[in-house]
N, C-alpha and C positions, 0 to 999 in steps of 0.2 A: 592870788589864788586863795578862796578858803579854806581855810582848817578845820575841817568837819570835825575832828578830834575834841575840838574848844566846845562846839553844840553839842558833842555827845556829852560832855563832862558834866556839861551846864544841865541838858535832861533830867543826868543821874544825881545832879544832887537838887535837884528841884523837886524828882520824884520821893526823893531817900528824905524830905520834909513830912512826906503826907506817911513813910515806909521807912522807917528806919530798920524794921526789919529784912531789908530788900532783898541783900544779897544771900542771907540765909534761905530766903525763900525759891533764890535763884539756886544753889550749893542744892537744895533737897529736892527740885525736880528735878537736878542732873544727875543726882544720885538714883533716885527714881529712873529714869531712862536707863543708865547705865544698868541696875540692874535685872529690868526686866528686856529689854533689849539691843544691849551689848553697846559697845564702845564706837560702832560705825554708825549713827542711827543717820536716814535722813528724817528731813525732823520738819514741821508745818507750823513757823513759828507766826500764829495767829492773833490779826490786829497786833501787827508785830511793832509799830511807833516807829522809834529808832532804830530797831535792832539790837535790842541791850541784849535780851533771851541767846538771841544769834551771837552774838560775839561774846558770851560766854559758854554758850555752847563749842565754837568755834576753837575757841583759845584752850578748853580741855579736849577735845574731841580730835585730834587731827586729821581723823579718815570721816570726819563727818560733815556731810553737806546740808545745808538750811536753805528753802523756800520760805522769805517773809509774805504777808500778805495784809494789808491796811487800805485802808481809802485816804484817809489823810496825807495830803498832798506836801505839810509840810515837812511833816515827821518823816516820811519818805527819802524829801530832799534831802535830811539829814542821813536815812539811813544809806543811800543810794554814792552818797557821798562818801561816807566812810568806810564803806564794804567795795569800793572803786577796783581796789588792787587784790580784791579777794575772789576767786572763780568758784568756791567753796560757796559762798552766798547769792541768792539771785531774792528780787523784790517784783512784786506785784502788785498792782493796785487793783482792788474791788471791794465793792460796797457787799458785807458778808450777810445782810439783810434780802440780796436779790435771792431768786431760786436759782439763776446759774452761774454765780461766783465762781464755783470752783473750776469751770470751764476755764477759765484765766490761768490756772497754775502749768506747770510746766511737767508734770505726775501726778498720775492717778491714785497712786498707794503711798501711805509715808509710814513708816514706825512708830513713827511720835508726834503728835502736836500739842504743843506747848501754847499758854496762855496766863499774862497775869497782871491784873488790874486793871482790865478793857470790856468784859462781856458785861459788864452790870447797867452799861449802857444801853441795851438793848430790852425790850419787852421781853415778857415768859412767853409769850406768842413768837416772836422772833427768835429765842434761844432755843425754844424746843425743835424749830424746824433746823435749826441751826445742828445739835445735835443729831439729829437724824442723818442731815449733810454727810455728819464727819466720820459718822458710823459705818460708813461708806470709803469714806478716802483710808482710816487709818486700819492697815490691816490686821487681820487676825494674830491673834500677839500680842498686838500694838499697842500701846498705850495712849493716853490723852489725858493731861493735866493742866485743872483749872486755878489757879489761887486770885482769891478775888474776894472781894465785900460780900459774905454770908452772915446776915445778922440770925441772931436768935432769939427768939419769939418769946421763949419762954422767961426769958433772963431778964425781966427790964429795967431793975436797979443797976444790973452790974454792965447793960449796955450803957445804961446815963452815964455812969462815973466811970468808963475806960472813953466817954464819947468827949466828959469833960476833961480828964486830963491827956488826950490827945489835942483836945483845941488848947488848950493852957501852953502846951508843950511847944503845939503851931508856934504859938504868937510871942513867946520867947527865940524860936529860932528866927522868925520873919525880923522883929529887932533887931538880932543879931547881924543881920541882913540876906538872909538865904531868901529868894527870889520863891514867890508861892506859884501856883497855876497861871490867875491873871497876870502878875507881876513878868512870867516868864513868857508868856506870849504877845505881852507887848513889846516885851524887847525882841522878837522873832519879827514882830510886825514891822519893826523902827531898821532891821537890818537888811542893806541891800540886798545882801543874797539869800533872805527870807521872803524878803518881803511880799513877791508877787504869789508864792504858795499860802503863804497864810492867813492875805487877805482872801485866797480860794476857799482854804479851811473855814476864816470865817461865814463866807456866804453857803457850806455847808451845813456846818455843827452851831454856828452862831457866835455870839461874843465871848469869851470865857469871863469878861467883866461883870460879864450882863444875867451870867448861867448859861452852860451850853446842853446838851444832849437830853434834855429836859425828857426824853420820855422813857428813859429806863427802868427798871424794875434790878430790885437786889431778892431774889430769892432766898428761901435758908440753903444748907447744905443737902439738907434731906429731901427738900425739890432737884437738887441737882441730880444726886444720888438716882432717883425714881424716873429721871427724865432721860439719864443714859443709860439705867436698863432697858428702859422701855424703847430706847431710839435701837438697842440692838448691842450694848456691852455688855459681856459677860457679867462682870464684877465693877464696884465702885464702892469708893472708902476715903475715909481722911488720911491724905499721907503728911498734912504739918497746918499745924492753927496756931496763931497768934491771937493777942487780946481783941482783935478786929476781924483779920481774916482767916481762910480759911483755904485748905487744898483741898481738890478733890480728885485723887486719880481713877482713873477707868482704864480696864483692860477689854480690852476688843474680844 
């Protein structure tokens, strides 16, 4: 029997290569939720991968339930795997690029939908309808927070030198031997009980050897800002930035 447990480990420190700020960024959208709507939220944990958002939502939260939702088949397997004995979490797969994705989920209304380090993938053509989507599901209240690659425009010395000694940093830890992106999808790809999801993922997203999801866009934070007014939230702000990224919370 697999130990889902061992792949989620493996995620989070593959991810915690590219994110060493991770879990802080995880601690301030929960704080975030908590204070704008309460300690039961259900919660829309979007292009959810593994489930890291959710099962840290989960393990503070107790009266709180999470919908994941992803395409990636094999991120799934992990998360589907590791949330087995939790009734608290239920998973989804849909491509959040269709117009009727959210037809998939299991509620119409959520409190909160959480997201971080997934939407940059996506075009500004596809994120704005994206938001319009969600303007929709999370109800009045509600919040929605994004933390994710917002470069800034105007900055572009100080983007090069946090760009260089973030790659500096990579390739000290990759030594060390912490498993990067490609490194950690070929071992997904090499293990039995990955195996058949990820050569799906591959013929999705493409090789991560090779470059995957090649037609993304990183907007700043002040497109984000403008693009969930305009989809229908009241309010939107920075609730926590780092040398890279950036959060953006909206209230519904």
């Amino acid at each position: 029997m697999t130990d889902w447990s061992v792949w989620q480990r493996s995620w989070d420190q593959q991810q915690e290569g590219y994110l060493p700020d991770r879990e802080e960024r995880f601690r301030v959208m929960l704080d975030a939720v908590e204070a704008l709507v309460g300690d039961r939220p259900r919660v829309l944990d979007l292009a959810c991968g593994t489930g890291s958002i959710s099962q840290r939502l989960l393990r503070r939260f107790p009266e709180a339930t999470s919908v994941g939702v992803d395409l990636d088949p094999a991120l799934l397997t992990i998360a589907r795997g590791s949330f087995a004995d939790e009734p608290r979490a239920t998973f989804v797969r849909a491509d959040l690029t269709d117009r009727d994705w959210a037809e998939a989920l299991p509620h119409d209304s959520f409190d909160a939908v959480l997201t971080s380090t997934a939407l940059h993938w996506l075009t500004e053509e596809a994120l704005t309808g994206l938001y319009g989507r969600l303007a929709g599901l999370v109800r009045p209240g509600g919040v929605f927070l994004n933390a994710d690659h917002m470069p800034h425009e105007a900055t572009p010395r100080i983007t090069a030198a946090v760009a260089a000694f973030d790659e500096a940093r990579r390739a000290r830890e990759k030594a060390a031997g912490r498993a990067d992106w490609p490194a950690w999808w070929a071992e997904a790809l090499a293990a039995p009980e990955l195996a058949e999801p990820t050569a799906e993922r591959f013929r999705i997203f493409g090789d991560p050897a090779q470059g995957d999801h090649d037609d993304g866009q990183m907007p700043s934070f002040e497109w984000h800002a403008r693009t969930l007014r305009a989809a229908g939230f009241a309010e939107a702000r920075v609730a926590w930035a780092s040398l890279n990224d950036t959060m953006v919370l909206a209230l519904r």
